[in-house]
Structure formats: structure tokens, C-alpha cells
C-alpha positions as CSV (number, residue, x, y, z in Angstrom):
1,X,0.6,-6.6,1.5
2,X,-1.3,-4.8,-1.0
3,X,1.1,-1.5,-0.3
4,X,4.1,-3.6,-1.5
5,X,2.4,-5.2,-4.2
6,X,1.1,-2.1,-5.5
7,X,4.2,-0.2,-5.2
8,X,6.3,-2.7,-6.9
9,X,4.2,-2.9,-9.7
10,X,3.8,1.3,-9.7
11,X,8.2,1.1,-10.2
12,X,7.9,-1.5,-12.7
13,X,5.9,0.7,-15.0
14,X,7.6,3.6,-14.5
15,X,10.7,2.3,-16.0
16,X,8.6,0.6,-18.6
17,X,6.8,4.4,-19.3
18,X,10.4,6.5,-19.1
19,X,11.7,3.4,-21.8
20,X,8.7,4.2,-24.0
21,X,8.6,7.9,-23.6
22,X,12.5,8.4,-25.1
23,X,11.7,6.2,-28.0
24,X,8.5,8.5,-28.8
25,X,11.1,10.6,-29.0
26,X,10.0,13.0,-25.8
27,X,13.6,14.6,-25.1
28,X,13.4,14.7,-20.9
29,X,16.2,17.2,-20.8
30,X,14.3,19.9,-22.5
31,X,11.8,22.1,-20.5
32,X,8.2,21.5,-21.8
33,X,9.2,18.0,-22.5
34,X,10.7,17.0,-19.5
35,X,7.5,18.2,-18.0
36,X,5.6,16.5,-20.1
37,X,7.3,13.1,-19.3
38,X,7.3,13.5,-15.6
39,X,3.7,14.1,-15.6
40,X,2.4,11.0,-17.7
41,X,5.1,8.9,-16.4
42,X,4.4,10.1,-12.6
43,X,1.0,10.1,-12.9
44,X,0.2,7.2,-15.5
45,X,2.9,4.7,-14.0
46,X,0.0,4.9,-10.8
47,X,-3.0,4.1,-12.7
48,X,-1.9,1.6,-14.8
49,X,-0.3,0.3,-11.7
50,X,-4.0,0.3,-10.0
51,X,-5.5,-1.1,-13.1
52,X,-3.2,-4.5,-12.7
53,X,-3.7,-4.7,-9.0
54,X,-5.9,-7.2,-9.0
55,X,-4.7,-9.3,-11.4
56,X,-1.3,-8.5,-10.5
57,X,-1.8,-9.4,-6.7
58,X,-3.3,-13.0,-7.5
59,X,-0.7,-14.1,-9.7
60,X,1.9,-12.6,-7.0
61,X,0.5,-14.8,-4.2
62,X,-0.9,-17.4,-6.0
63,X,-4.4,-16.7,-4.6
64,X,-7.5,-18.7,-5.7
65,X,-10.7,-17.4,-5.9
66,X,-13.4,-18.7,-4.5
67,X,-15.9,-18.8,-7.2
68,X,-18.0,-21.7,-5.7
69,X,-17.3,-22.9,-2.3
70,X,-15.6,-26.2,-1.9
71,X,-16.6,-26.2,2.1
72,X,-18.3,-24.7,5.1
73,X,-15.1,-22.2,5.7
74,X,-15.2,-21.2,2.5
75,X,-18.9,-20.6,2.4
76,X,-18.5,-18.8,5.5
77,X,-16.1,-16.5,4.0
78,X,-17.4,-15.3,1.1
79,X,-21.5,-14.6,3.4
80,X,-19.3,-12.8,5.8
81,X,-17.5,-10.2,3.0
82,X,-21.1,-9.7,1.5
83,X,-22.6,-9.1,4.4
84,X,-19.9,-6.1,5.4
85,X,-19.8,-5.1,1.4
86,X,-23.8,-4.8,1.4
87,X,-23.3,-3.1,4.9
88,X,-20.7,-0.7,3.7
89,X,-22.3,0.3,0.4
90,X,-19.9,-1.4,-2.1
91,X,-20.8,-3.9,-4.6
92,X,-19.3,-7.8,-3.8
93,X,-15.9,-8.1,-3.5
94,X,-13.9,-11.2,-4.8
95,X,-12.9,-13.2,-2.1
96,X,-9.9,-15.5,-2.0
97,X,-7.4,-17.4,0.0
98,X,-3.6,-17.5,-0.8
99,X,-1.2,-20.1,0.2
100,X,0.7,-18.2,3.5
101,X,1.7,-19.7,7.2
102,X,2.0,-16.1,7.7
103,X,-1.5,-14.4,9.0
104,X,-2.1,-11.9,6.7
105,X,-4.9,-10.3,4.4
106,X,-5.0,-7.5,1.8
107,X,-7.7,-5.6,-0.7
108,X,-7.5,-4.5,-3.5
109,X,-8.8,-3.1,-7.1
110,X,-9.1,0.1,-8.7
111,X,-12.7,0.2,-8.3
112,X,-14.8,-0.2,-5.4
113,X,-17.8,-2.5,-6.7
114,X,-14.7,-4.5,-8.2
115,X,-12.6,-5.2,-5.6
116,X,-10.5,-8.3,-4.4
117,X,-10.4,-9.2,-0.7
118,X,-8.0,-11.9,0.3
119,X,-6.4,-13.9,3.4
120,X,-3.9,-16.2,4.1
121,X,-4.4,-19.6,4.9
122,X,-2.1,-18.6,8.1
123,X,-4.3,-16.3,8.9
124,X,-7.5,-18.8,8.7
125,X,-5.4,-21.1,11.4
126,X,-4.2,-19.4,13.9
127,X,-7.4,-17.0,14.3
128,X,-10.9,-17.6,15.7
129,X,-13.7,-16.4,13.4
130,X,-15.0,-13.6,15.3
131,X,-11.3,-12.5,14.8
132,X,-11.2,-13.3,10.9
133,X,-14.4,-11.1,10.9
134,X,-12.9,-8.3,12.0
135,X,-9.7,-8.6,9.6
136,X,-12.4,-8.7,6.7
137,X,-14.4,-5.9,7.9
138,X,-11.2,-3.7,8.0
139,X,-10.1,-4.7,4.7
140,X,-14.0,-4.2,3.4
141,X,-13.6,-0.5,5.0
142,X,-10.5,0.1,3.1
143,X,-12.7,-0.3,-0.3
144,X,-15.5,1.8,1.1
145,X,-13.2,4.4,1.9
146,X,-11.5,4.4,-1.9
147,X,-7.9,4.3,0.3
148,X,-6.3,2.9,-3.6
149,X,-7.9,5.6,-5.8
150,X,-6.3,8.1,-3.0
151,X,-3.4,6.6,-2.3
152,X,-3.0,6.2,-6.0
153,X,-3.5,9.5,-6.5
154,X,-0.7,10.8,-4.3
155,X,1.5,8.1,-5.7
156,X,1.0,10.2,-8.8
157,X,2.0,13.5,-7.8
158,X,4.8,12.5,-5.5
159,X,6.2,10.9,-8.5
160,X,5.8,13.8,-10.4
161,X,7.2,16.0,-8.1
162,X,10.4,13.9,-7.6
163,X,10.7,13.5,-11.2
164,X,10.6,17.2,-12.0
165,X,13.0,18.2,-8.7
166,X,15.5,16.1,-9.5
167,X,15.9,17.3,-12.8
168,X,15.9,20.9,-11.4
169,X,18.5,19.6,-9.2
170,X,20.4,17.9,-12.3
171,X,19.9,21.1,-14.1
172,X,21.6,23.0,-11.2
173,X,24.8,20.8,-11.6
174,X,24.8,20.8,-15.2
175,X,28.3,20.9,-16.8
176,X,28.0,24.0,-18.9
177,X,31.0,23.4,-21.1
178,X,29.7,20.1,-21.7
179,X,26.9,21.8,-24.6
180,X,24.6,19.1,-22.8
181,X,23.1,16.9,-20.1
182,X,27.1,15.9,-18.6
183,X,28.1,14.0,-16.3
184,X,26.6,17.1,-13.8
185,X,23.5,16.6,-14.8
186,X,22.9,12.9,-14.9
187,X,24.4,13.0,-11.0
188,X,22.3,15.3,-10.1
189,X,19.1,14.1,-11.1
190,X,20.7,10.4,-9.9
191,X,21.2,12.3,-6.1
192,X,17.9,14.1,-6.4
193,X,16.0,10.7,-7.3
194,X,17.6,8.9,-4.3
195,X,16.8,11.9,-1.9
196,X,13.3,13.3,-2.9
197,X,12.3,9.9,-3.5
198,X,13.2,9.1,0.4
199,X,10.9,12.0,1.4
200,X,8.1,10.9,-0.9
201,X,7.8,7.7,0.3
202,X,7.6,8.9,3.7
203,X,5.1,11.1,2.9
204,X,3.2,8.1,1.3
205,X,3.9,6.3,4.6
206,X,2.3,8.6,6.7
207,X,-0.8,8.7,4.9
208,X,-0.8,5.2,4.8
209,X,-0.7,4.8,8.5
210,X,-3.2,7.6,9.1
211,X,-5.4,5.3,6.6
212,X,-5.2,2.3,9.2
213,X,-6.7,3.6,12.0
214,X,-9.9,4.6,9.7
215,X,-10.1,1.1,8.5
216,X,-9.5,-0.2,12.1
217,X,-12.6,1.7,12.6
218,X,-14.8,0.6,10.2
219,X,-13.7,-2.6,10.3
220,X,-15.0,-2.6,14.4
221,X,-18.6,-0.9,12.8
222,X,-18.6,-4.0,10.3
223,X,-18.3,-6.5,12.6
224,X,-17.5,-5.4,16.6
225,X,-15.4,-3.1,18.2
226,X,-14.1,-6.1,20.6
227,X,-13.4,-8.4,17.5
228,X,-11.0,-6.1,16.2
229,X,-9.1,-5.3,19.6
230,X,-9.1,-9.3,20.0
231,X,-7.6,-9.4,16.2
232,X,-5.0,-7.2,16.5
233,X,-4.4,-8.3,19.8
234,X,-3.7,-12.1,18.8
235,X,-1.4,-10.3,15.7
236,X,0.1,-8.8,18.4
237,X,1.1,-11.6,20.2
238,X,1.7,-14.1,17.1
239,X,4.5,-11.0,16.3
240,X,6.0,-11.4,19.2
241,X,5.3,-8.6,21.9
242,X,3.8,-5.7,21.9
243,X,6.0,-3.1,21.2
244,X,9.2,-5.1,19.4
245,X,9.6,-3.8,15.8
246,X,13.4,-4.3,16.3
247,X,16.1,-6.3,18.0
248,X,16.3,-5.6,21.9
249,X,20.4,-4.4,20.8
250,X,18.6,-1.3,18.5
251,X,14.9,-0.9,20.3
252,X,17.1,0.7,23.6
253,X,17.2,3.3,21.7
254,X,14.4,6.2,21.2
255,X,15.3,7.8,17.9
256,X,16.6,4.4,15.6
257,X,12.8,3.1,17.0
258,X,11.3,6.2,16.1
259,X,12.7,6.2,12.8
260,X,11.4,2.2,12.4
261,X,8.3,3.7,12.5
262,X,8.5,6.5,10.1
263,X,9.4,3.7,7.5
264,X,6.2,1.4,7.8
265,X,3.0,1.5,6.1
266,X,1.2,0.1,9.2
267,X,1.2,2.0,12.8
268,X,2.6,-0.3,15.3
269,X,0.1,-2.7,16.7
270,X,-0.2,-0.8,20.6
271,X,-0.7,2.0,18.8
272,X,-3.9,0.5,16.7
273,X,-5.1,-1.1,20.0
274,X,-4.8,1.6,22.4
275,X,-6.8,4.0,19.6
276,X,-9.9,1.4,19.5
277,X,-9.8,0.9,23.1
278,X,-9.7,5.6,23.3
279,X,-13.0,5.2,21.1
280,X,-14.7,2.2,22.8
281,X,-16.9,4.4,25.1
């Protein structure tokens, strides 16, 4: 949740920056100026995109903060998160509970002593609380561990990089007898967007999937290693199986579920499962 929030947010500015940027009059077809726009808009569209996450991700899912708790769940929720916050070393997260049958939960915020933790009202139904405990404690580690300031970060200079490439790539093309960008150029750097932006993200993938065995793990310190097998395990089977990502017609075969993977934020339930159940000794 948070990944897609953030990331829709982070492409929202950057067309807001590059609209900006060729009204200040920073030609992006010339070579120290193109470089200057690819860095401030590659690496400011991600901070300004971290800087309205919170907001951003309350008005997107309608959460409500729970400021003073209106009953014994609530109340329950908001001890629990301080509890793991104190235990983790972060300041007090906001805690709040958006309108979703889906189970779900997400953190949040570009710093980590002002963070937002938040869960469905799914999520609140169709798991116990020793499971609910374990879904905070993960998203509590992902705070602790600063995973937005990084993955912010390398949302910066992947932008960057696929900003600048592609106009190396549109440069390549140009059509010299045109005396300027052509029709060469703007394909090029249209192709090169498409393209390097593909191998970006999965770059950005990756690291985000790497992140969520790390927050697997702290959320099992924060509250037990068994809680968080018996979370994932009821995700698991409110999903639908253990291994199904795809329709039985595609999953036969290897590579097309291979490449299902490659393109999600989150490793595959088993996977998370199989890794806490390798560390539980």
C-alpha cells in the first residue's frame, strides 16, 4: 500500500517539476541544463513525494486517526504500536484505521519519530490479535529501519539515471538536419523513458522485496516469531493458496510465474513463511 501510494505521488510531481522547470526557462535539451533538470526533478520529485506521504496516504484511504480512542480495540491499538515504537527506538507513530474489507496495513512518513502506522478495518476482522500484533510490529520495523528515506533515496537516482539515458538515447537518434531536438530525438527519449524506466522499477522492486523479509523479522522480535508465521499464514490463506499469484491457465508455467514475481513489491507469501520458519531455531 504505502509502495503505490508513494510511487504515484513520486510521478505526480515529477510532471509537476519537468512543467515548472521549462517555464524557469531550464532548456532540457542542452547539456548542463538537461543535467541540471534531471537531477532536481529525479531527485526532488522523491522528497517532496516523501514529505506528502503522510498526508497524502490519509486522504487517499480515508484513514482516521485515532487521536483519542472511542473503544477497547482502539485503545488496544494505539498501547500495542507504542509498546513496539518505544521497543524499537522510534518516537510514537500515528495510528489509524482506514475503511477496507481487504486485510491490509501500511507505514509511512518521511521521518521516523513522525511516522503514520495504519490498518484496515478488513484486516481488524478477519485476524486474531496476536496476529494484528505481528502486522504492526512489521510495519513498526519498517520505520525503525528508515526503509522510506532509502527507498526514497533510490527512487531518486533511478529517476535521475533514466532521465539522463534517455536523453542520451534521444540524442543518439537526433535528426541532425532538423538544427534541433526532431522528431529523432523526442522518440528516442520517449523509447528510452519506456525502457530504462522498466529496469528501474525493477531494480526498485527488488530492493523492496529484500526490505520485507527484514521487516518480517523485526516485526517477529516486536512481538513473536510464531505471530508473524500465524499472520502471514492466515494472509496466506485469505489469498487463496499458497503459491497462486496467477490464474492456474498462466501459473503451469515456470518463466510467466517467475516474471510475476520480478514485478511485485512483496515476495510471495511461502517465500516470507518458509524464511521465518529457516530462522526460528
Amino acid at each position: 500500500m504505502r509502495f503505490i501510494l508513494f510511487g504515484a505521488t513520486n510521478i505526480a510531481v515529477l510532471m509537476v517539476l519537468s512543467v515548472v522547470l521549462r517555464l524557469l526557462g531550464i532548456d532540457p535539451q542542452s547539456s548542463m541544463g538537461f543535467l541540471a533538470f534531471a537531477a532536481i526533478t529525479g531527485m526532488a520529485g522523491s522528497f517532496i513525494s516523501l514529505l506528502m506521504s503522510k498526508s497524502g496516504a490519509k486522504r487517499s484511504v480515508r484513514a482516521q486517526v485515532i487521536t483519542q480512542p472511542a473503544n477497547e480495540m482502539e485503545r488496544w491499538l494505539v498501547d500495542t504500536v507504542a509498546r513496539q515504537a518505544e521497543q524499537a527506538g522510534i518516537g510514537m507513530p500515528e495510528v489509524a484505521i482506514f475503511p477496507s474489507s481487504t486485510p491490509n496495513a501500511f507505514a509511512t512518513g518521511a521521518k521516523r519519530n513522525d511516522a503514520l502506522v495504519a490498518v484496515s478495518t478488513g484486516l481488524l476482522e478477519h485476524m486474531t490479535r496476536d496476529e494484528v500484533e505481528a502486522v504492526l510490529g512489521h510495519e513498526v520495523s519498517h520505520v525503525a529501519n528508515g526503509d522510506m528515506i532509502t527507498m526514497t533515496l533510490m527512487q531518486g537516482v533511478v529517476n535521475t539515471f533514466v532521465l539522463v539515458l534517455s536523453h542520451v538515447l534521444g540524442s543518439m537518434m537526433r535528426n541532425r538536419d532538423s538544427g534541433g531536438g526532431g522528431m529523432g530525438y523526442f522518440m528516442g527519449r520517449m523509447v528510452g523513458q519506456m525502457v530504462f524506466g522498466f529496469l528501474a522499477s525493477l531494480i526498485v522492486m527488488w530492493f523492496s522485496r529484500h526490505r520485507e523479509f527484514h521487516a518480517d523479522e523485526g516485526g517477529a522480535a516486536l512481538s513473536d516469531r510464531s505471530k508473524m508465521i500465524a499472520a502471514l499464514e492466515r494472509l496466506q490463506s485469505l489469498s487463496g493458496g499458497a503459491k497462486k499469484t496467477m490464474p492456474d491457465s498462466l501459473a503451469a508455467f515456470g518463466i510467466v510465474q517467475f516474471s510475476a514475481e520480478l514485478m511485485t513489491t512483496h515476495p510471495p507469501l511461502h517465500k516470507r513463511i518458509a524464511a521465518l520458519k529457516q530462522n526460528q531455531n
